[in-house]
Backbone as numpy.savetxt, mean C-alpha at the origin, in Angstrom:
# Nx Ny Nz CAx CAy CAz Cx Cy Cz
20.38 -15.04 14.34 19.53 -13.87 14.34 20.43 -12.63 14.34
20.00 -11.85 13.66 20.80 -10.42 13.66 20.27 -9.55 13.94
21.26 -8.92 15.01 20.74 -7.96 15.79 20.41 -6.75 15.44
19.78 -5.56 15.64 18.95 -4.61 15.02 20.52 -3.42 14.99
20.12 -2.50 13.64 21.34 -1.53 13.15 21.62 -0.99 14.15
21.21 -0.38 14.90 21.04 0.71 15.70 19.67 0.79 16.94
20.18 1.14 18.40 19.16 0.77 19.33 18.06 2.51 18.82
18.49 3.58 18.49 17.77 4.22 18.20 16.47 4.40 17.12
17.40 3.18 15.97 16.86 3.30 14.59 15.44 2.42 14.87
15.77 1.59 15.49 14.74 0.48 15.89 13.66 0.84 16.96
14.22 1.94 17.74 12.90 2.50 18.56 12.32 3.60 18.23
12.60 3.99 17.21 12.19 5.72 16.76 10.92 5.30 15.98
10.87 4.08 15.57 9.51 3.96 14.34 8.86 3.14 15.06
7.91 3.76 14.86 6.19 3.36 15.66 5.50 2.14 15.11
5.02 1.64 15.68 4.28 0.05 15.13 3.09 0.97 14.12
2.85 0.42 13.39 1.51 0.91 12.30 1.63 2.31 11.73
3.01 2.76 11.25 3.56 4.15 10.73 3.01 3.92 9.38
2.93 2.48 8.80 3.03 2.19 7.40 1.54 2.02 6.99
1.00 1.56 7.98 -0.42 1.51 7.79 -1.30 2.78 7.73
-0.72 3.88 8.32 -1.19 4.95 8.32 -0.85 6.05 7.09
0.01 5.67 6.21 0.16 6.31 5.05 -0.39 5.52 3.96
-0.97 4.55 4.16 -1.17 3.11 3.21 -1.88 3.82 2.15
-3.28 4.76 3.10 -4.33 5.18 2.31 -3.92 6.23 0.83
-3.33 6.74 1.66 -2.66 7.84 0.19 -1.83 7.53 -0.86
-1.06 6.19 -0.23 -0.10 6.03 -1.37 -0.70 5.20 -2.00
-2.07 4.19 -1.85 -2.35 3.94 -3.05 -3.35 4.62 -3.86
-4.27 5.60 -2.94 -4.34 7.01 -3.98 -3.75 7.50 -5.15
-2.45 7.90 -4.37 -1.69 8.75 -5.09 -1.03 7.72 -6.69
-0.86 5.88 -6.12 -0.05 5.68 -7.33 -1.04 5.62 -7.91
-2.52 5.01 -7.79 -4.14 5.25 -8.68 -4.26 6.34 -9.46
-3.76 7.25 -8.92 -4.13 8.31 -9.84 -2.85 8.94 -10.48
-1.99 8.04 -10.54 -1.09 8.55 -11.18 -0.90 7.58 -12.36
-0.92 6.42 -12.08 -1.43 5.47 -12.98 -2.40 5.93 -14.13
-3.30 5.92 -13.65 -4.77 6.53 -14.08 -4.54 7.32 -15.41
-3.57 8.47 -14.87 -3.64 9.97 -15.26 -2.26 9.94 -16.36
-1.30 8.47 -16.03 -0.79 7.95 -17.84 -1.23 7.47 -19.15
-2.74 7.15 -18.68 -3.30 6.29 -20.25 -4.45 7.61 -20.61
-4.96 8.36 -19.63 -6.02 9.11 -19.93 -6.07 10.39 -19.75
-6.57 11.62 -20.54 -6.47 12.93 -20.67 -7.48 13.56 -19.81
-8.52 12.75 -19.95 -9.31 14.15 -18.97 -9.69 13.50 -17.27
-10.07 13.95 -16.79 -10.38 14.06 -15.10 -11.62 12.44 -15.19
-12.38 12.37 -16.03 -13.45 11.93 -15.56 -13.21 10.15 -15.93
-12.53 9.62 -16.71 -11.63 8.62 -17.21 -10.42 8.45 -16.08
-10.07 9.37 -15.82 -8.86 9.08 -14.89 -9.08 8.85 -13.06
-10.30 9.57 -12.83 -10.84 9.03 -12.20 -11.79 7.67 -11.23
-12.58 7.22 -12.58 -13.14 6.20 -12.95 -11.97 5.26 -12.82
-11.25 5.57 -13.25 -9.76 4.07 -13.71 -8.87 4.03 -12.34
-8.63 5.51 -11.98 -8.14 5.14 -10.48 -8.90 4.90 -9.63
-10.31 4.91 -9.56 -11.03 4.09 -8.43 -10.64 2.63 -8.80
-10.78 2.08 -10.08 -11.24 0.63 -10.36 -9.73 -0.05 -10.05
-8.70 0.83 -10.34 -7.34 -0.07 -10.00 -6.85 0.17 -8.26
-7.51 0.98 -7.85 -7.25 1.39 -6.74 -8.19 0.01 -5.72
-8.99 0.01 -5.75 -9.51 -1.57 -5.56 -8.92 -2.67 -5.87
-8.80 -2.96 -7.01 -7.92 -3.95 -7.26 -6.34 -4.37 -6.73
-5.99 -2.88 -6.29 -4.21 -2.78 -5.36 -4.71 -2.94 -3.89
-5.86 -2.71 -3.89 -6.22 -2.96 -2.29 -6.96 -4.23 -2.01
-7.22 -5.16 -2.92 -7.56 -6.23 -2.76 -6.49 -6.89 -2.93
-5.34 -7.06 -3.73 -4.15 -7.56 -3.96 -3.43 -7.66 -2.78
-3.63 -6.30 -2.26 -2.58 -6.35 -0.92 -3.00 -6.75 0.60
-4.61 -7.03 0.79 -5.32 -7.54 1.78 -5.32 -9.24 1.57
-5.12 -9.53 0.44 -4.68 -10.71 -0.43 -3.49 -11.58 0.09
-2.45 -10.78 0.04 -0.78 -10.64 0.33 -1.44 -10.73 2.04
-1.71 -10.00 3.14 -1.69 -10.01 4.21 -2.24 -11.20 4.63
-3.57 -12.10 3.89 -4.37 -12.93 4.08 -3.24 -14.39 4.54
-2.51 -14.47 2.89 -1.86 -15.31 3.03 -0.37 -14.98 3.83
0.30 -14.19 3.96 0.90 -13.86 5.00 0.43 -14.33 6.72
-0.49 -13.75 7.12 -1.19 -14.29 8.15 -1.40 -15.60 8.15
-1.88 -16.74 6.97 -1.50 -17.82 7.29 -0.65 -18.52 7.83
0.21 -18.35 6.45 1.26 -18.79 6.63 2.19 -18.57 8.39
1.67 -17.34 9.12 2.76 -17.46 10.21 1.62 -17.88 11.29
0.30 -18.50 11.16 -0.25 -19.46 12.05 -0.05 -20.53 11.75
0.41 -21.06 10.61 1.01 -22.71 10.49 2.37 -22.74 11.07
């Protein structure tokens, strides 16, 4: 086991820091995504809701089986 970089580095970050930006960053890549294939607001919209679901089902997906896997 290897021990952590630094006793500071390892206590300075908060349990659930990552979970709390989760919401925006897949916002932000949705609509940035979005806003490469399509010109106006109302298309780019529409497309970053529908992939923005789909990255958030992917990644509740990823946690699902994650969580298995460390109860077996």
């Amino acid at each position: 086991m290897l021990p952590p970089l630094h006793p500071a580095l390892s206590a300075s970050v908060p349990d659930g820091i990552y979970l709390r930006d989760l919401p925006l960053l897949l916002l932000l890549i949705s609509l940035v995504y979005s806003a490469t294939r399509f010109d106006r607001w109302g298309p780019i919209l529409r497309e970053a809701f529908r992939w923005g679901l789909r990255l958030a089902a992917f990644l509740v997906a990823i946690g699902v089986v994650l969580y298995l896997v460390n109860r077996l």
